[in-house]
Structures are given as structure tokens and as C-alpha cells.
SESEBA-199251 format. One record per atom (N, C-alpha, C, O): residue number from 1; atom name; z negated, x negated, y negated. Coordinates in pm, 1 decimal, decimal comma. Layout:
N
    n  atom         Z         X         Y
  NUM    CA         Z         X         Y
...
REM end
This chain:
85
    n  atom         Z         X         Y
    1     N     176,5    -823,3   -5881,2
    1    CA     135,9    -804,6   -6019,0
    1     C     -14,5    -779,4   -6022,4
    1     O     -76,8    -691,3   -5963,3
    2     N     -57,7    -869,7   -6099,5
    2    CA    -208,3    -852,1   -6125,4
    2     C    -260,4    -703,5   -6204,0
    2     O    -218,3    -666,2   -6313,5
    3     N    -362,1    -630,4   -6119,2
    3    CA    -360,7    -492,3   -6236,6
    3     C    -552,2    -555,2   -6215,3
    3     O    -609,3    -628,7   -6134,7
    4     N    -595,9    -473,3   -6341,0
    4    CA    -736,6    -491,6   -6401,7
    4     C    -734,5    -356,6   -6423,4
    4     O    -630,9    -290,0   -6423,1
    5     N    -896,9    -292,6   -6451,3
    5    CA    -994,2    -146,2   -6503,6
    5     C   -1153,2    -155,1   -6489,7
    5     O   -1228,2    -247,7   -6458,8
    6     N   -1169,6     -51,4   -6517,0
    6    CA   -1299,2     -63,2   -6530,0
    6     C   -1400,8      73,4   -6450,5
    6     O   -1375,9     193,9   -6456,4
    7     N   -1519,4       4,8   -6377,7
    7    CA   -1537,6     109,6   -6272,1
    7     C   -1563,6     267,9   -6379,9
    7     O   -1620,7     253,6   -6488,0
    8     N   -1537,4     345,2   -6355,7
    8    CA   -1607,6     479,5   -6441,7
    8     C   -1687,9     589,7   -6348,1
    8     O   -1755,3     680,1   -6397,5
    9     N   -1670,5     568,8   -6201,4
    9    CA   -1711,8     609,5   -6106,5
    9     C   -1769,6     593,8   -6016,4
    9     O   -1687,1     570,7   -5928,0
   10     N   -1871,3     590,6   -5975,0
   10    CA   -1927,5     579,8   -5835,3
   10     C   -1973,5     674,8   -5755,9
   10     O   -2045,1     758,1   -5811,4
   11     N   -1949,2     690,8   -5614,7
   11    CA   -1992,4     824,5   -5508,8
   11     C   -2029,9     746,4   -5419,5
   11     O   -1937,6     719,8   -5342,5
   12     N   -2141,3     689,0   -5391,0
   12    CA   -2182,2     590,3   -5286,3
   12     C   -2229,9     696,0   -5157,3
   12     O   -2270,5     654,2   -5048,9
   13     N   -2214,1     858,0   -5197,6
   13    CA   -2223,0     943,5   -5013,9
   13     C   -2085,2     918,7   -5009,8
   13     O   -2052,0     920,2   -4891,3
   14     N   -1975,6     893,5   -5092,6
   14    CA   -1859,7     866,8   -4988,8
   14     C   -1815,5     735,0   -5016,1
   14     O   -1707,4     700,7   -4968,3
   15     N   -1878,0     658,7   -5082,0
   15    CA   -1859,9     506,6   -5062,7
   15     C   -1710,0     464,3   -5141,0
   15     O   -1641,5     366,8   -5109,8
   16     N   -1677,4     565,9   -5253,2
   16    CA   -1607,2     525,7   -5284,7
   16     C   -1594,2     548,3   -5477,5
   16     O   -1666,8     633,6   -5528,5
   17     N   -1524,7     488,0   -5542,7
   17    CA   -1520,2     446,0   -5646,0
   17     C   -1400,4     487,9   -5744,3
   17     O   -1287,7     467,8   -5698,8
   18     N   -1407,6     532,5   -5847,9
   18    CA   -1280,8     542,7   -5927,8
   18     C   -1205,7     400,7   -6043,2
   18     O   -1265,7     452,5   -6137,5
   19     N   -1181,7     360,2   -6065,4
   19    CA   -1139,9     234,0   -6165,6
   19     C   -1011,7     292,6   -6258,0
   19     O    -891,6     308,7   -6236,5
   20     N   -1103,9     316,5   -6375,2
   20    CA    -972,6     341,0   -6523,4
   20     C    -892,3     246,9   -6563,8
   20     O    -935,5     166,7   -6646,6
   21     N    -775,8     236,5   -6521,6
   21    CA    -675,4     155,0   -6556,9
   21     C    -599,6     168,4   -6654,1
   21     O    -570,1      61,8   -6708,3
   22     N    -549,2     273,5   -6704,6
   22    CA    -505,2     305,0   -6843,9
   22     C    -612,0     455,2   -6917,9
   22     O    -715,3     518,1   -6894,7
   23     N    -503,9     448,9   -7010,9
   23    CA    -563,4     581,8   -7068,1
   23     C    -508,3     728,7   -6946,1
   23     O    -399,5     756,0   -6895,4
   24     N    -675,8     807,6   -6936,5
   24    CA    -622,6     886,2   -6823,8
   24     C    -551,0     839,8   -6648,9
   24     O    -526,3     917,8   -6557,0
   25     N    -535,3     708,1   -6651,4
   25    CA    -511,4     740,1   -6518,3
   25     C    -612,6     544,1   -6440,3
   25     O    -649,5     431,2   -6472,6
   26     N    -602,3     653,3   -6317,0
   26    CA    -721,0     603,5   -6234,2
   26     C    -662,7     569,2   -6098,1
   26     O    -577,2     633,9   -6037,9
   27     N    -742,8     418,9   -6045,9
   27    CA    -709,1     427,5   -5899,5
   27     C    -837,3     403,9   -5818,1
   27     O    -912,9     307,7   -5831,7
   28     N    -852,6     519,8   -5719,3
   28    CA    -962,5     550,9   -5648,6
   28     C    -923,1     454,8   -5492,0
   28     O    -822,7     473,8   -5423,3
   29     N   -1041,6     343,7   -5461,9
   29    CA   -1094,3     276,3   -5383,1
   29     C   -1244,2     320,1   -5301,5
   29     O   -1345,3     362,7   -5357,3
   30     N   -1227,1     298,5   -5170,1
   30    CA   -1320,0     309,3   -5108,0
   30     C   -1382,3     164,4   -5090,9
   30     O   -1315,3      62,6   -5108,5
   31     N   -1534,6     163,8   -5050,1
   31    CA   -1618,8      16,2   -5107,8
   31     C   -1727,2      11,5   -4975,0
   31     O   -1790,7      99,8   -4917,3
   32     N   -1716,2    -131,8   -4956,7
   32    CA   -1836,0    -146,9   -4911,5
   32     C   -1987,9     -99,4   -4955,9
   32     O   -2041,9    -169,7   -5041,3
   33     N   -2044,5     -11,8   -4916,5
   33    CA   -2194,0      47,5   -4963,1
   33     C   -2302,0     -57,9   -5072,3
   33     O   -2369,7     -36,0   -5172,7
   34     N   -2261,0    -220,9   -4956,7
   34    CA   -2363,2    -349,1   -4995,1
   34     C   -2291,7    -384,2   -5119,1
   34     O   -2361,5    -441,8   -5202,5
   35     N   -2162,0    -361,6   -5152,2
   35    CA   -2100,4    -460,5   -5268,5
   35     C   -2218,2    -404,2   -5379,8
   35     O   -2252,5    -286,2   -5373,6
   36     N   -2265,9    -477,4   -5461,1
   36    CA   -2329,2    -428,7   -5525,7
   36     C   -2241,0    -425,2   -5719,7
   36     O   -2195,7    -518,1   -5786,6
   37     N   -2250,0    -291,3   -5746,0
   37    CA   -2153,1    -240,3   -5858,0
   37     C   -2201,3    -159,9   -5947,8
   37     O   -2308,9    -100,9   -5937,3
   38     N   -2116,5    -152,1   -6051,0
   38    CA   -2205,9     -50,1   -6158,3
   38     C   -2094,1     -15,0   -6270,4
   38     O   -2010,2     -91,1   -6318,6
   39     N   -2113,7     103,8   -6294,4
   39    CA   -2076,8     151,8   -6400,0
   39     C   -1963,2      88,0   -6517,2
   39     O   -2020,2      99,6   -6625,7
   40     N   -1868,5      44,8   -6531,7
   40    CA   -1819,2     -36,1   -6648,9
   40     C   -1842,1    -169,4   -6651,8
   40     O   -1846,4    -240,7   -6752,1
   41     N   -1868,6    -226,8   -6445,2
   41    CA   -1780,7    -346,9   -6421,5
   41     C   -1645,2    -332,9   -6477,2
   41     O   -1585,5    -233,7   -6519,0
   42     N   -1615,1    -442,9   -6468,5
   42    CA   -1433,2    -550,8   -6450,0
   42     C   -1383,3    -557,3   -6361,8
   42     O   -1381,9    -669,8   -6311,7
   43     N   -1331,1    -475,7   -6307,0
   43    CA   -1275,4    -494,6   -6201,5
   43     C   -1121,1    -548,2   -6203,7
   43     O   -1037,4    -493,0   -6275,1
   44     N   -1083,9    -679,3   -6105,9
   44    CA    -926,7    -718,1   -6115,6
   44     C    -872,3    -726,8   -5930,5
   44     O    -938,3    -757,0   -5831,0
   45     N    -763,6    -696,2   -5941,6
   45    CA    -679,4    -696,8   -5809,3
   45     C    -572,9    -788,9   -5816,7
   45     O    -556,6    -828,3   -5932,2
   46     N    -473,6    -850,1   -5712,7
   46    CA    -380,1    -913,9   -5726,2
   46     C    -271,4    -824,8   -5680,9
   46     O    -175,3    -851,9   -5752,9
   47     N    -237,3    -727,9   -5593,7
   47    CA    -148,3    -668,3   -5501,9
   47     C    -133,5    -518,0   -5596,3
   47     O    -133,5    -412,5   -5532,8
   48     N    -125,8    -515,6   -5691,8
   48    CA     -95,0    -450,6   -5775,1
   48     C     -83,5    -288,3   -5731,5
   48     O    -175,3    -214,5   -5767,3
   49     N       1,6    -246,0   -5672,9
   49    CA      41,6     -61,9   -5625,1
   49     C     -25,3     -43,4   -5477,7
   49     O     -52,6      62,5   -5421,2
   50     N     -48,3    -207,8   -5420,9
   50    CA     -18,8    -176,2   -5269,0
   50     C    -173,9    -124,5   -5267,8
   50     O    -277,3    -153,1   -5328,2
   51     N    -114,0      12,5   -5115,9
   51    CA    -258,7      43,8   -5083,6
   51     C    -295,6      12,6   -4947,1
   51     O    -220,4     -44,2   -4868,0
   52     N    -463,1      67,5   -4910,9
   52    CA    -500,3       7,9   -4804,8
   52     C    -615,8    -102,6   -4839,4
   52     O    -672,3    -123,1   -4946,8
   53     N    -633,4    -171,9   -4703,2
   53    CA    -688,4    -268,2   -4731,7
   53     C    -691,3    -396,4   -4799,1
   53     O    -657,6    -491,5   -4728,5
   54     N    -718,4    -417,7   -4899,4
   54    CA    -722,2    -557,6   -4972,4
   54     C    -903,6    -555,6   -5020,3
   54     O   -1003,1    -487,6   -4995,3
   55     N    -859,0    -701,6   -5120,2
   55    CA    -995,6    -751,0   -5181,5
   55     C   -1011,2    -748,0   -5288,1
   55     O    -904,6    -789,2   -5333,8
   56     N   -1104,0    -716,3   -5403,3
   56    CA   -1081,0    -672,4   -5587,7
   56     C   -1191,0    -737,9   -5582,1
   56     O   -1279,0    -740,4   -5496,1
   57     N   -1178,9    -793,9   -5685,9
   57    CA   -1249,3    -880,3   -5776,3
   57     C   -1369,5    -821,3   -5872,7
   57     O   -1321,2    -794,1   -5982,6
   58     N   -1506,8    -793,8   -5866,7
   58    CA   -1589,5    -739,3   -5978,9
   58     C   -1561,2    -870,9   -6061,9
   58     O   -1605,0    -963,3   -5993,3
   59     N   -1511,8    -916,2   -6169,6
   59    CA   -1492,3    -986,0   -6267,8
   59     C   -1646,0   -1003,2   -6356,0
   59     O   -1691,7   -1116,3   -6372,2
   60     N   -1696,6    -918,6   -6393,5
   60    CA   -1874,0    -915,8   -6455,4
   60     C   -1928,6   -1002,0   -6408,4
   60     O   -1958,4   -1107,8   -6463,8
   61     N   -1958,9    -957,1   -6254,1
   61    CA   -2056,8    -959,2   -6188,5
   61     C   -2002,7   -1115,8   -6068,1
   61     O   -2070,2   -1174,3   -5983,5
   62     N   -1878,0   -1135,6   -6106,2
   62    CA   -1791,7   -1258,9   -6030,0
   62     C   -1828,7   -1276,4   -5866,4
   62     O   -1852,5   -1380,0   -5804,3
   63     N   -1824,5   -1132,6   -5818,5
   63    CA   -1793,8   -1125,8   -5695,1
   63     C   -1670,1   -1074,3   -5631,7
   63     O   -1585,6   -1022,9   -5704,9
   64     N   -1645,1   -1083,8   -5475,3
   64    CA   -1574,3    -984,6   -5456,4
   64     C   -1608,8    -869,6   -5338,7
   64     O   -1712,9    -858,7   -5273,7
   65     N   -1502,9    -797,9   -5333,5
   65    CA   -1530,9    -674,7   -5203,4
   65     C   -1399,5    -630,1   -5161,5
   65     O   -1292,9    -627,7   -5222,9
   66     N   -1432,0    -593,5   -5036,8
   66    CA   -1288,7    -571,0   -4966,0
   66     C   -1318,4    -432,8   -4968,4
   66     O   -1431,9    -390,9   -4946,1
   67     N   -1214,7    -354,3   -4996,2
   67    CA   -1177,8    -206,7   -5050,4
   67     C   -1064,7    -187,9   -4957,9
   67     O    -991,5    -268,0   -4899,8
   68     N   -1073,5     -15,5   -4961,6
   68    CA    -944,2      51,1   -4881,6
   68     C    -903,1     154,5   -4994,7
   68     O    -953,1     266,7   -5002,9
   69     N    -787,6      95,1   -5098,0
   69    CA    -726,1     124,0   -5164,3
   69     C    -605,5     310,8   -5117,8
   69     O    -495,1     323,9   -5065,0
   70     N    -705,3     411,6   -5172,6
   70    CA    -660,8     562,3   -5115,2
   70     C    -545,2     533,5   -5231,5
   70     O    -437,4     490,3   -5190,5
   71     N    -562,9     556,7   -5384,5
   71    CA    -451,3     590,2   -5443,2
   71     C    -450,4     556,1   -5582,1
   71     O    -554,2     583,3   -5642,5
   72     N    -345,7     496,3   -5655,2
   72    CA    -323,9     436,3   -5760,3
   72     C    -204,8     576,3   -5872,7
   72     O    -119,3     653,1   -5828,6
   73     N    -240,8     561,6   -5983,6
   73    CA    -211,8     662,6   -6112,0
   73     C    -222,2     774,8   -6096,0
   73     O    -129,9     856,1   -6101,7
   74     N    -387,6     807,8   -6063,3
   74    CA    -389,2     947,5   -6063,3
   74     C    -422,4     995,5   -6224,2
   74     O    -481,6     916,5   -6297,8
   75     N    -390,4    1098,3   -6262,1
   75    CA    -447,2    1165,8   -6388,2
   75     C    -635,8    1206,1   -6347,6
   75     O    -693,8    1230,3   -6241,8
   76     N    -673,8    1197,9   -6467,5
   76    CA    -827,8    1251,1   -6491,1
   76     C    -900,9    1345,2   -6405,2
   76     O   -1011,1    1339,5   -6350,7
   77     N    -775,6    1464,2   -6410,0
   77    CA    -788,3    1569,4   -6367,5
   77     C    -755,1    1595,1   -6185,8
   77     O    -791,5    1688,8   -6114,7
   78     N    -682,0    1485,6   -6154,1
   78    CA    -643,5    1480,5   -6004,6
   78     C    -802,6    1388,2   -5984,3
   78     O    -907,3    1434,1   -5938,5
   79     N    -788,5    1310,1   -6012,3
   79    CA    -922,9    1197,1   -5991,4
   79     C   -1086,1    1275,1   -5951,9
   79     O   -1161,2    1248,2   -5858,2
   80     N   -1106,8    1402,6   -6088,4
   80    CA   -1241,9    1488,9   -6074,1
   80     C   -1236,0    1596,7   -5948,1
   80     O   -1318,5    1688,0   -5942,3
   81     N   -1132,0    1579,7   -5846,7
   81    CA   -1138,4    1674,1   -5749,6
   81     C   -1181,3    1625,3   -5659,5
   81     O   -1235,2    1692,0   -5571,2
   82     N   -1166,4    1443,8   -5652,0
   82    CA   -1209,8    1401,2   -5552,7
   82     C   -1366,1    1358,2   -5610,1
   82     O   -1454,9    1336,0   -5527,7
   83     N   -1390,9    1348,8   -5746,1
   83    CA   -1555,9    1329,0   -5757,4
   83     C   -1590,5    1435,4   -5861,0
   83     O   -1613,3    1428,2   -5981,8
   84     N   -1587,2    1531,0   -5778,7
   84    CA   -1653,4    1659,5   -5895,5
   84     C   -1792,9    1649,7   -5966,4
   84     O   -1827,3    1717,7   -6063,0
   85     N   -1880,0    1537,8   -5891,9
   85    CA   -2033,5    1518,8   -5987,6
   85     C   -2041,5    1487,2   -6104,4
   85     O   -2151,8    1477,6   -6158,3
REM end
């Protein structure tokens, strides 16, 4: 299942990224440093829940990057523990 969001996060000291997928919930990816990203890209995936390593799509910016997918539907509030800035 194809899932889509939009970046709302970036922590490039830990190289990793949050993506808002619905209202309140988020799935946090770790990123290549070089992918170059921003703020309220498009981001789309094909492998829908699975985590780990796969490849997401910046849709904007019509590149891609291979990500290590930590965790999919976290709430807001689980999400700001791992990026308290």
C-alpha cells in the first residue's frame, strides 16, 4: 500500500526525519545526510507499514533516498521525545 506525508521534521545531528501522515500521527525515518530535503517536502513510499530499510520518494523535489524506516503511527507527543528541538 502506497502511504504519502509531509516532512515536518528534520534532525540532521541524528540524520533523521519525522513525516506527518495523518492528523497527529507521524512516521520517523532515518536519511541519508546528502539527500537533500526540506521542510514540507512530499514525501511518498510504496511498502506501506514495513520498516527498515527501503527507498521514499521526495515527490517536490522528484528525487529519491534510501531511509531506515524506525517507526510508523506515532502520536505528536511520542514523535517530540525523539525530536525535542
Amino acid at each position: 500500500m502506497r502511504r504519502k506525508g509531509t516532512i515536518s521534521v528534520i534532525d540532521l545531528d541524528q540524520c533523521a526525519i519525522a513525516i506527518a501522515t495523518a492528523r497527529d500521527e507521524y512516521t520517523v525515518v532515518e536519511i541519508d545526510p546528502d539527500w537533500r530535503i526540506d521542510i514540507g517536502d512530499a514525501i511518498e513510499w510504496e511498502n506501506g507499514d514495513d520498516l527498515g530499510f527501503e527507498t521514499y520518494e521526495n515527490v517536490t523535489k522528484a528525487t529519491h533516498g534510501d531511509v531506515f524506516v524506525q517507526n510508523h503511527y506515532l502520536n505528536e507527543k511520542t514523535m517530540r521525545l525523539q525530536f525535542p528541538g
